[in-house]
N, C-alpha and C positions, 0 to 999 in steps of 0.2 A: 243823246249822251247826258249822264249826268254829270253833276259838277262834284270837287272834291267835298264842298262843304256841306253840298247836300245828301251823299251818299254819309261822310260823317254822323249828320245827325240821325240817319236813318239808321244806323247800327248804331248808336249810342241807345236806340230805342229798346233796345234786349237788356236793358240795365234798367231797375226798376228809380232809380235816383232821376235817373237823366229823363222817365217816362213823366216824373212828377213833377221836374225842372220844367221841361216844355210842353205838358199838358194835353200828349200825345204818345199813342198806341199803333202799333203794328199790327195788322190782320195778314194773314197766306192763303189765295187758296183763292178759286173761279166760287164758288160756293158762298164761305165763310165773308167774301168781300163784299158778293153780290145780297148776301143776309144784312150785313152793316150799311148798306149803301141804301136796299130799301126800308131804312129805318130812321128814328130823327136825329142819329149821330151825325154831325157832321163832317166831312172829309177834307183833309186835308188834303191829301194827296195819293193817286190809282197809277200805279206802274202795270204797264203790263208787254209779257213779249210780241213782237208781231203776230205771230204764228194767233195768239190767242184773242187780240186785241176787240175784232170786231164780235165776240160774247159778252163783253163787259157792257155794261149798263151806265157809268157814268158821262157827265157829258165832255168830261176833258179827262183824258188817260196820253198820260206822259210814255211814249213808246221807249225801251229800252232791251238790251243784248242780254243776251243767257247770262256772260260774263257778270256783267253788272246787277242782275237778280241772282245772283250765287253770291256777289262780296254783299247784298241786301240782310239774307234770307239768312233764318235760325235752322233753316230745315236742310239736312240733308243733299235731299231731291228738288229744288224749289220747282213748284209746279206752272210758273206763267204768272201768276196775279199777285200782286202787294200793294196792299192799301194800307194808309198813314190816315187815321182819325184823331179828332180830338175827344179828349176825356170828358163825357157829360158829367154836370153836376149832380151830385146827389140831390134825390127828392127827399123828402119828408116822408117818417115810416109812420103809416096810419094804424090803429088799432082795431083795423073792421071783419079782419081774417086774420090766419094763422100767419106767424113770422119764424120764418127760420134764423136761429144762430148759432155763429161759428166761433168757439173758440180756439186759438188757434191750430185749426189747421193747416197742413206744411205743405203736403203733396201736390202739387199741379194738377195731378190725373183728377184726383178726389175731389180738387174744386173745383173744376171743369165740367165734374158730372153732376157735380152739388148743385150749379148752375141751372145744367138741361133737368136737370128735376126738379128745380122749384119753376121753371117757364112748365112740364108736363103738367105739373101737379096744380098748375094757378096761384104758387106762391109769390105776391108779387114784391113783397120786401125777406130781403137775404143781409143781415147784420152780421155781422164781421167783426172778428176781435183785431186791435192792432197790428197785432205778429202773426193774424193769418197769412199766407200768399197771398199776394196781391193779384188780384183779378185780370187783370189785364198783361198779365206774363205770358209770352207767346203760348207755354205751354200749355194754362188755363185756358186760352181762347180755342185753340186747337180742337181742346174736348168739350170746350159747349156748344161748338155746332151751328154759332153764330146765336143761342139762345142768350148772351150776354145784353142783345140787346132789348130783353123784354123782362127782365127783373132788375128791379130798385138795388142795388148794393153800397153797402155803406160801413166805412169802418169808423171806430168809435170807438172808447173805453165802454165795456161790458158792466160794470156796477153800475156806471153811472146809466146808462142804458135801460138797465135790467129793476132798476130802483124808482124810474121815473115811467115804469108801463101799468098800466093798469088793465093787465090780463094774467089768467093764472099760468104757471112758469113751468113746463117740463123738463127735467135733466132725462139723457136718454144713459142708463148706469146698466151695468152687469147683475147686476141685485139687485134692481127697480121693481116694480108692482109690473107683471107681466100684460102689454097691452090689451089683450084679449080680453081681459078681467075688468078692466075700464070702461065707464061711461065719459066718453072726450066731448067737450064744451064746443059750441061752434066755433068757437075762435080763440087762439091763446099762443105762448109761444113755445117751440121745440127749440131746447139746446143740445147738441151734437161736439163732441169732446175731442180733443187731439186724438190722431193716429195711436199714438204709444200710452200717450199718460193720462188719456181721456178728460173729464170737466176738470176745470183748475178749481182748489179748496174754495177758494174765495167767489168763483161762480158758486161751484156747488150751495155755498151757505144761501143765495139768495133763488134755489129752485124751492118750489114747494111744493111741487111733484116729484115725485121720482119715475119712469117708465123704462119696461124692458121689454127686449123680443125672445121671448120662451124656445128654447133650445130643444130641441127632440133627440138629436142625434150623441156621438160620440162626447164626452164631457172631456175627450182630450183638443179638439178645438177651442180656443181660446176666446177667442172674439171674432165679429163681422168687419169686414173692412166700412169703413166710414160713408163711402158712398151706398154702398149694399145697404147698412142700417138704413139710411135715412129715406132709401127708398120705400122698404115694408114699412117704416114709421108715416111716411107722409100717405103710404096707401092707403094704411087703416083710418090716419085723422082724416081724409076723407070719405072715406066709406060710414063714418060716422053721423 
């Protein structure tokens, strides 16, 4: 059974204030748990229903009712497993390969997938504007697949960021120099632009690149969604 104070805190955890107050994240899922568990985040705390219990991996799993992982759970259907970690600290972003950043992007889905692409692609530091989502939003976690726990992320003010790197700087624009046409550097950084209003002016001024992905099709589609771009982008700066 659990206790009143302790289910509390655990749905206080769907609130990104209360994730920063107490220095801890939510995971769902026999998968997504068992990704964080073997990694060097540490655990707080593994619920799990009986039914499921002896698949988990940890060495102490607090047994609890359907009932009780339903008032837990953001999800729906809650499937058996919930794990309480705490939030590692950020590393230090090195300048030895490519860095992805994120101005703010909003969507869940998008940085979730932002995520499982930079663990696909070997990107090991992922920067983050301040009013991007926050990474560790159930939603985010959902769609990286447990890949959160093998890329650096870090939020930060973006000039100040973007001013003190010493690598050369892409904005990914709609009227950029189309990648194909590029000779890419072994290492530098991609900026990747809000869903709607794309790079903010004040990034923009401090890229010095401009790049795009060359359109074939219909000129009435507008744009790539966010995670899409950044996947052909990151495929090509490796293929480089």
């Amino acid at each position: 059974m659990v206790v009143k104070s302790e289910l509390k805190l655990i749905k206080s955890l769907h609130q990104k204030k209360y994730r920063t107050q107490h220095g801890l994240f939510i995971v769902e899922g026999l998968k997504a748990v068992e990704e964080v568990l073997n990694s060097n985040v540490k655990a707080y705390k593994v619920y799990a229903a009986s039914q499921i219990r002896s698949k988990v991996s940890a060495d102490s799993v607090s047994l609890i009712s359907l009932r009780e992982l339903q008032q837990m759970s953001g999800l729906t259907n809650p499937n058996g497993v919930l794990g309480v970690f705490y939030i590692p600290e950020p590393k230090e972003v090195l300048s030895k390969d490519w860095i992805l950043v994120l101005d703010d992007i909003q969507d869940p889905g998008n940085m979730g997938t932002i995520i499982r692409l930079c663990d696909w692609f070997g990107i090991q530091h992922l920067v983050c504007s301040e009013r991007t989502v926050d990474c560790y939003n159930p939603k985010v976690l959902q769609a990286t697949m447990g890949s959160i726990t093998r890329v650096n992320i870090v939020y930060e003010d973006l000039g100040d960021f973007l001013r003190s790197i010493r690598l050369p700087i892409f904005g990914s624009f709609m009227n950029g120099k189309p990648i194909l046409e590029l000779v890419l550097p072994k290492k530098g950084v991609l900026v990747m632009g809000n869903e709607g209003k794309g790079i903010s002016k004040r990034v923009q001024e401090l890229c010095n690149h401009t790049i795009a992905i060359p359109q074939y099709g219909q000129k009435t589609t507008e744009s790539l969604n966010v995670a899409t771009a950044s996947a052909i982008l990151l495929n090509e700066i490796r293929r480089c």
